[in-house]
Every structure is written in C-alpha cells, then in structure tokens.
C-alpha positions, 0 to 999 in steps of 0.5 A: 712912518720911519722910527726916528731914534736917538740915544740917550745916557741918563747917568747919575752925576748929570755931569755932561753938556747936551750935544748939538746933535741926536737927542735932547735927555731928560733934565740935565742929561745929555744926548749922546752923538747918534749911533746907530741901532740901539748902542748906547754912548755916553756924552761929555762936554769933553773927552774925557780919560783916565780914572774919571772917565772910567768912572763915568763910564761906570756909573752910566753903565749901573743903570738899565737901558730902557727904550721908549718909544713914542707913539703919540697920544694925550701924553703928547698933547697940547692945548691952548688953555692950561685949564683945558683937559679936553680940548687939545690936539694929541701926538704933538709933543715929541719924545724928547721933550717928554723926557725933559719934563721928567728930570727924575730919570736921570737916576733910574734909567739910560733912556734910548729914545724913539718916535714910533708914530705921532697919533691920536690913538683912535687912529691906531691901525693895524700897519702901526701895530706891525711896525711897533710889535716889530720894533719891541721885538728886535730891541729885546733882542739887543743885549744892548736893552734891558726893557721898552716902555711905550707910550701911547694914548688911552682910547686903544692902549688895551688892544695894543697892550694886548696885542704885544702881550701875545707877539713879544719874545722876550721876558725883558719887561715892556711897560705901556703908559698914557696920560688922560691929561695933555701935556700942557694942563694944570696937574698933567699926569703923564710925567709921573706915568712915564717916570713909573713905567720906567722904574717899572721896566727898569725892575727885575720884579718885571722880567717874565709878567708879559706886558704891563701897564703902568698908570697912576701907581698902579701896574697892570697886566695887559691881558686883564687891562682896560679903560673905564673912564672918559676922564679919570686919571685913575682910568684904567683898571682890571675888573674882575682880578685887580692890579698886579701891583704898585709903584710909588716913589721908585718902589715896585711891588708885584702882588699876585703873577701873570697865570696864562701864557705869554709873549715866549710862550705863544705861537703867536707872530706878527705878519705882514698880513692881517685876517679881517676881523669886525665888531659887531653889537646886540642891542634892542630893535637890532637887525641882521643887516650889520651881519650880513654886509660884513659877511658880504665883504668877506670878513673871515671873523665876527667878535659878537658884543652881547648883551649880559652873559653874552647873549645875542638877540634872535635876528642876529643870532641867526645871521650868525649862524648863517656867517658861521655855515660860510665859513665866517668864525663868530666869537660870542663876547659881552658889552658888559664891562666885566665877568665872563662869557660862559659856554653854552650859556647864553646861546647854544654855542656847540649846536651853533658852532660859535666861540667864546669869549670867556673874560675877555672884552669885544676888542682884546677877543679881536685882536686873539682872534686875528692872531689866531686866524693868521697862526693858522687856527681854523674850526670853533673846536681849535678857535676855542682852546686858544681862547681857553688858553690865553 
C-alpha cells in the first residue's frame, strides 16, 4: 500500500483555519496545503505578512517536527459498544483522526502525518516491514525531521519494534505505541500513548536510545520490549531489565541506557529479500514432524521455543540436529516468558551445532536471525557472535 501523507503544523497559538485540502491537525490546528516529501508549511486562514508573519513562522518552527506514521492497530479501532473492549474492528480510524482526539499536541510538536498501512497487527508481513523500515529511514534522513513515532497494534509491535531497532540509521528517536483499547471505548488509552510517544520523540533525552516503546507512561527499549498481557493497559513490559524510564505530564526521564548495539551501529539493512525462517515449539508428547516438513519446504532457519533453559524434547532435538547437518541454521530459545538461554546448558549446543538465544524471546530471535541470514551471516560460530552482540 502507498503511504498516504500530508503535513501538519501544530503551533502554539492555534491561530489558523483548517484548509480544505491535506490533512486535518489535531485539535484547533491546521492542515497545511500538501507538500510533497516531508516539508512541512504552515497554514493560515490568510496570507499572512510582515511582524505577525514571522512570528508565526517562529513559533511554529520552536517546535520538532515529528512524523507519525499509521499502521492500524487497536488504537485505531472501533466498535459498536462504547463498553466493548474486545470486540471491534482494528485499523479503521485513519491517522487524522487520532490526531484530532489528541488536541495536546499543539504544544509539543509539528506533526507530519502518514498512513503507512490499515491492519490488524496479527497481519504484519514481512513486505509491510520492508516498506515501513524504508520509510523511517528516508525521514531521518530529512533535515526537515526530527523524529517518527509509530503506531501500531499490540499482537506483533515487539518484533517490529525490534526489527526497526537493528535497520534505523539515524539516532533521531523512533517511538512506537499502541493502545489495548480501541478507540471508541470507555476510558481508551491510545490517545495519552500518542501524546507520550511524541513528547517522547520530541525529547533530546531520546536521541542515541535506538527504538523505544512508549506505552502507559512508561518508555521502553525495543530490544527487551514485550507483551504480557491480553487485556492490561499496562501490557507491555521489559522483564528481566525494566523500563528505560518514564514520561508523565510533558516530562521525559531516562533512568538507565540502551548497552547493546543499534540502529547506526549494525550492519544490518533491509532488502527486498527475506530468508524464511519459522517457529517451532517443545512442549509434552511432541513429534518430529513440524521439523521435518519445514525442513522440506526449504526453511534456511529454525527459532526452536524450549521448554525452561531452552531445553528441547529428545525427538525434536534430533530432528534438529538432522535440519542442522542439511544446512538449516537452529537457534535454541525458551517459551518461558523471561531469563536467558545459557550456552551449553540445556543441550550440547557446540556438539549439536546450534545457536543460542540468550534473552531474547522466540520471535525477536527471528526476526535477528533473518536479518542476520540476509547480511550474509553463515555458520553457529558467526550466527552466535551476533547474537551475543545484539
């Protein structure tokens, strides 16, 4: 799907008219006449000249100019029921209108506006990915952008939080947020998301954290980032290490740094190619027959959940082993919902010629191996370092 923009200048005063054409603004601000790439113009409801001009010119240029970028979601959804929470279609709202619930921002940003897709994020595919990661890149890359903030639905926002986290080059910040709410419900938490995330990304404090996460006040990095929740508007957490910090009432705190490597400091890109990679589970009575068909199908990896410390029940570890003799790259992971994968731990993984996890869940090891694959990674020995690494 085409990304579908227009610009918006949020300034303080709220002095202008909406246009009748690009996009409407949030609250009382206007949407500028379209311009094309990610220049941003600032509307009045005439030409304005002389002292006032400049000073609104001023004004509007005080703040940072942060692209959002739609992709559908809960934050996006409706439903017939103001007291429904769970029934509702995601992805129907358009960026626009989030922005209108949300008349706060006139005094923290300029908003760009995008819509990058219109999903439920239990559809995110791998195409999607290539078009959003392509788009973030190119807006950094625009002195005429300060930031992106993405929204984006619950289900899958780790992996694509983690995914932009290893392919950004920029340290501009890139903020994603959801909503476990839909839009239309009693109490919806997706507008005080969106108005953190762009405080967030509108931060200097955010400038060199990689991608961050947004989501009920608190501000997470997208590497530890997940969902533990089905319902919880305080869903997300990072086990194991614990937010990055907070934001509340237009303040942004960082209480600890992002250590591993990321965005400019990877060699990862994103192609137009992806190696396939699946999932597959340990669990009681398991057979080897998951294995074996993906094996069949030509996978060139295999994310292994195990149970506990990664460990992997006997029939499918041998059908890994086998995968792994055919050229098949296994990473050894845990379904447990925190801790690490140890080395040599639950399986002899240097006799077996299998990689390791270490923190990282089944999915976000996916999405590094995939990554890893395409850069031309090749072996457990050099498979293993980047996962040590990042």
């Amino acid at each position: 799907m085409a990304a579908r923009s227009a610009s918006l200048t949020i300034a303080a005063m709220n002095t202008s008219t909406p246009s009748s054409s690009g996009a409407q603004g949030a609250g009382s601000a206007a949407a500028a006449s379209p311009a094309s790439g990610s220049q941003s113009a600032t509307s009045a409801a005439s030409p304005a000249s002389g002292p006032q001009s400049a000073a609104i010119s001023a004004a509007a240029h005080a703040f940072p100019r942060i692209a959002v970028l739609a992709t559908g979601g809960t934050i996006a959804g409706t439903a017939t029921d103001a007291a429904n929470t769970s029934g509702y279609q995601a992805g129907v709202v358009g960026v626009e209108r989030l922005l209108e619930a949300v008349p706060a921002l006139s005094s923290v940003a300029q908003i760009q506006p995008e819509q990058i897709a219109s999903i439920d994020s239990k559809d995110m595919a791998l195409a999607l990915w290539t078009t959003l990661a392509q788009r973030v890149n190119a807006l950094l890359a625009s002195d005429d952008i300060d930031g992106v903030v993405i929204t984006h639905g619950t289900d899958t926002l780790e992996e694509t939080a983690y995914l932009l986290h290893l392919t950004v080059k920029s340290i501009k910040p890139v903020v994603l947020t959801a909503a476990m709410r839909p839009s239309s419900a009693l109490s919806a938490d997706g507008p005080l998301n969106l108005l953190n995330a762009v405080t967030v990304a509108a931060s200097e404090a955010a400038h060199g954290q990689g991608v961050l996460v947004a989501f009920n006040n608190r501000i997470h990095s997208a590497r530890d980032v997940v969902k533990t929740s089905t319902y919880a508007v305080d869903a997300f957490q990072s086990p194991e290490v614990g937010a990055l910090g907070w934001v509340q009432d237009g303040r942004v705190e960082f209480q600890r740094k992002v250590v591993r490597p990321h965005t400019v400091d990877t060699e990862f890109v994103i192609g137009a190619k992806w190696p396939n990679v699946e999932i597959v589970v340990s669990y009681a009575g398991v057979s080897r027959i998951g294995v074996d068909a993906l094996v069949a199908a030509g996978v060139r990896g295999i994310v292994v959940a195990g149970t506990g410390n990664g460990s992997i029940h006997a029939s499918v570890q041998q059908a890994l082993a086998d995968a792994v003799s055919q050229g098949v790259v296994v990473v050894r992971s845990s379904r447990v919902g925190s801790g690490h994968v140890m080395r040599n731990g639950a399986a002899s993984d240097d006799a077996l010629g299998f990689v390791t996890a270490g923190s990282l869940n089944p999915y976000k090891a996916r999405v590094l191996l995939m990554l890893a694959l395409a850069a031309g990674g090749t072996g457990p020995v050099a498979l293993q370092k980047a996962f040590d690494k990042y």
